[in-house]
C-alpha positions in Angstrom: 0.0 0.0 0.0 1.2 3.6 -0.9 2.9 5.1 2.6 0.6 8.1 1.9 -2.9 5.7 2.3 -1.2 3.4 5.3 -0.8 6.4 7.5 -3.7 7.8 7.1 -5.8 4.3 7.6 -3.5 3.4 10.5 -6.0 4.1 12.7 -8.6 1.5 11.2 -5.9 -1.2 10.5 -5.6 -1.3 14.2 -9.2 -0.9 15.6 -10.9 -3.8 16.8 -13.9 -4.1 13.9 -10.9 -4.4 11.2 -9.1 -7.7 12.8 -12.9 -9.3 13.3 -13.3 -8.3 9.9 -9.3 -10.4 9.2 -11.1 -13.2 11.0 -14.1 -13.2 9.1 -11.8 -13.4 6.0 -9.9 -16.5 7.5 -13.4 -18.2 7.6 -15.0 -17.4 4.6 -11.5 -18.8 2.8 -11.8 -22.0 4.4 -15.1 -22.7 3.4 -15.6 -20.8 -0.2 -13.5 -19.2 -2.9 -13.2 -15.4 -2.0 -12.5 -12.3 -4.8 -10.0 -10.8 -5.3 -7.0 -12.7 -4.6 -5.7 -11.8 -1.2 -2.9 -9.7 -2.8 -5.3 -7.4 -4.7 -7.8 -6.8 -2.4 -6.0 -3.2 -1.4 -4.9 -2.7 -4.9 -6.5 0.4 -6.0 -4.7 1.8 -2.9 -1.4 0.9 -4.4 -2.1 1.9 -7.6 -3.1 5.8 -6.6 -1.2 7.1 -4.0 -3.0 9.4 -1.8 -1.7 12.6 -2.9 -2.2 11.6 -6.7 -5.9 11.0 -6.4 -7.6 13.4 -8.8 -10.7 11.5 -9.9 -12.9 9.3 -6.7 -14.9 6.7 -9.0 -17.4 4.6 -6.4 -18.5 1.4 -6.8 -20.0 -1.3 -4.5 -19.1 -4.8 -4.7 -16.0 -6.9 -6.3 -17.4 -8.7 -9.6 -18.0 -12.3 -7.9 -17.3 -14.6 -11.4 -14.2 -16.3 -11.4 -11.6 -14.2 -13.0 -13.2 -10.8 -13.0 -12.2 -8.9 -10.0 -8.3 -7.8 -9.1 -8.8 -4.3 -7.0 -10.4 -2.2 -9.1 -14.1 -1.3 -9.0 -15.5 -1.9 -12.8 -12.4 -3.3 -13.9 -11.3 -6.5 -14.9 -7.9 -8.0 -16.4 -7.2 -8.3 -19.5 -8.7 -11.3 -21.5 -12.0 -11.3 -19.0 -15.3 -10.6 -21.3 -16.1 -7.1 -20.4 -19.1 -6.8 -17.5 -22.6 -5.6 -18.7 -21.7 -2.4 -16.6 -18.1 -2.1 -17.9 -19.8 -2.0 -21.3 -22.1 0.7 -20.8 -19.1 3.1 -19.0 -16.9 2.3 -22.3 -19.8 3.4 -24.9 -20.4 6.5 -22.6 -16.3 7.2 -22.9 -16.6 6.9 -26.5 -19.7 8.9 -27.1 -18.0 11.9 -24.7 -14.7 12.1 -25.5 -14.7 10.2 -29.5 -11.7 7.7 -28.0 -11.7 4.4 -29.5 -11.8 2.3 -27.2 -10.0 -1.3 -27.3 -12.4 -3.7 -25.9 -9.7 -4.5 -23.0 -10.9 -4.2 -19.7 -8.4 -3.6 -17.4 -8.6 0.3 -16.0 -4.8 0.3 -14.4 -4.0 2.8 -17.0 -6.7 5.2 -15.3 -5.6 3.7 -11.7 -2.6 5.0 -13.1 -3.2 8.4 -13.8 -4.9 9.4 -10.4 -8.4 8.0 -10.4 -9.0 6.2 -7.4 -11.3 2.6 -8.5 -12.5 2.3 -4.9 -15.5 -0.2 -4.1 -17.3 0.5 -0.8 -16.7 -3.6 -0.2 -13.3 -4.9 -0.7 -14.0 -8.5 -0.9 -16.9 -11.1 -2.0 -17.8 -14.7 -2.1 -17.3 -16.5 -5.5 -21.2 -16.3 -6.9 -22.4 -14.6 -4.2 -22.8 -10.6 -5.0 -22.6 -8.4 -1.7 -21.7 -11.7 0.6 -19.6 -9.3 2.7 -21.2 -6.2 3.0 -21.9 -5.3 6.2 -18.5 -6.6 8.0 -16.2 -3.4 8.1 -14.9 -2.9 5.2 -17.5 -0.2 4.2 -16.5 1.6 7.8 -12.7 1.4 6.3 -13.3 2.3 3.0 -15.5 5.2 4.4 -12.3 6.5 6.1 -10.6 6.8 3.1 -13.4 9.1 1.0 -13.5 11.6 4.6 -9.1 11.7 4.5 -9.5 12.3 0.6 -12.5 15.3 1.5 -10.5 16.6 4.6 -7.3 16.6 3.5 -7.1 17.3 -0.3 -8.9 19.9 -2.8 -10.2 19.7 -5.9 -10.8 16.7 -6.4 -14.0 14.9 -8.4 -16.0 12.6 -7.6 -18.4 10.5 -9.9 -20.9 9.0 -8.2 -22.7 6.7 -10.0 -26.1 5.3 -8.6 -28.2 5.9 -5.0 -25.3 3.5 -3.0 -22.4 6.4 -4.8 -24.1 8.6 -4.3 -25.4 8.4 -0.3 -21.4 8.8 0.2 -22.0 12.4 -0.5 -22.2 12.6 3.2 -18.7 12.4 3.6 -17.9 14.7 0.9 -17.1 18.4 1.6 -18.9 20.2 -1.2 -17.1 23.0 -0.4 -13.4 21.3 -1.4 -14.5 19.0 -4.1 -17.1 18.3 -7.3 -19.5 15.9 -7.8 -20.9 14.5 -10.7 -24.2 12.4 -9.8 -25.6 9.7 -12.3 -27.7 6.9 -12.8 -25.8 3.4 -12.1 -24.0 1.9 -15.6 -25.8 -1.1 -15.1 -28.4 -2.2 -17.5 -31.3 -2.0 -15.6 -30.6 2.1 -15.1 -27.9 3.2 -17.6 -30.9 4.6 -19.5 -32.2 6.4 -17.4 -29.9 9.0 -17.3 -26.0 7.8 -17.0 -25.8 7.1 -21.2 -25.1 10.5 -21.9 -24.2 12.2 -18.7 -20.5 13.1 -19.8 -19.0 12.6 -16.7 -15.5 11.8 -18.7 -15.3 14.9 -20.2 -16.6 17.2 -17.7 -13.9 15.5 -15.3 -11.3 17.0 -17.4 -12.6 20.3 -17.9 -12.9 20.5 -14.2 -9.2 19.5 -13.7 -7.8 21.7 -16.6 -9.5 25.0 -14.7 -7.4 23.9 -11.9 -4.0 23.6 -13.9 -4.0 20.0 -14.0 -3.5 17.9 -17.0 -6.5 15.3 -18.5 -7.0 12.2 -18.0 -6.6 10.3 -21.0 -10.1 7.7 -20.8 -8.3 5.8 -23.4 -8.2 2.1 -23.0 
């Protein structure tokens, strides 16, 4: 994990819900396959160091087929068919910013470039979609959105469906952007998140601060 994202989540490493929430891990691996692999559960941390975060893209859950998760909310490794969801955020790309997108869909490249991939849940059982919500790992991730609010400006959040976008609570308004949407997934990405331009509107928002763009190419 980055040094920058281990001192500032010190404090929940060592508090008592986060080693119930290591022995709840144990269990569940004994008795089921877990997502990710143990080494990429705190991935997007490693791959966006706290003070390189630029973009905050929420999700909920790890994919829970075999292959698809590794760290990364919406992502998946090369060679995995893309998600329904993953779909739907690559034809919204395209339309925005006119990329050409590959078909790959593996997001390291925008992990890379400062946009934090953070789910709210950092682990799941194989076949089983929100199998571990509710055992700490929201309270931790939490913790990381509030340092992001308190301690940096600027940056932008996309918040993308009702369980994105309740985390507005822990979002200073005054510090930061959001961008609000309906959720990628099939069942809403009609309604509202086809079209809402998030991609391009991110990088307007981080030129008029000096920054440079991130490039949504994959």
């Amino acid at each position: 994990m980055d040094p920058g994202w281990a001192e500032r989540l010190k404090a929940q490493f060592n508090a008592t819900y986060f080693a119930e929430l290591k022995q709840f891990l144990v269990r569940e691996r004994e008795q089921f396959t877990v997502f990710p692999k143990g080494k990429d559960i705190l991935r997007a941390f490693e791959l966006t160091p706290f003070d390189a975060v630029r973009v905050v893209i929420l999700g909920q859950d790890p994919y829970h087929g075999p292959g698809q998760a590794h760290g990364l909310c919406f992502s998946v490794p090369e060679g995995v068919p893309l998600p329904p969801s993953l779909q739907n955020i690559f034809k919204e790309v395209a339309r925005d910013t006119k990329l050409h997108m590959s078909g790959k869909g593996d997001l390291t490249p925008w992990a890379q470039q400062g946009v934090l991939l953070l789910n709210a849940t950092l682990t799941v059982r194989a076949g089983e979609a929100g199998s571990h919500q509710g055992r700490g790992w929201e309270r931790f991730t939490d913790a990381a959105i509030a340092a992001l609010s308190n301690e940096r400006t600027g940056l932008v959040f996309m918040l993308w469906g009702k369980y994105a976008q309740d985390k507005q609570a822990l979002i200073d308004t005054d510090r930061h952007y959001i961008l609000t949407a309906p959720h990628p997934s099939p069942l809403s990405a009609h309604r509202g998140f086809l079209g809402c331009g998030h991609f391009s509107a991110a990088n307007e928002i981080l030129a008029a601060q000096g920054g440079l763009p991130i490039d949504w190419r994959i």
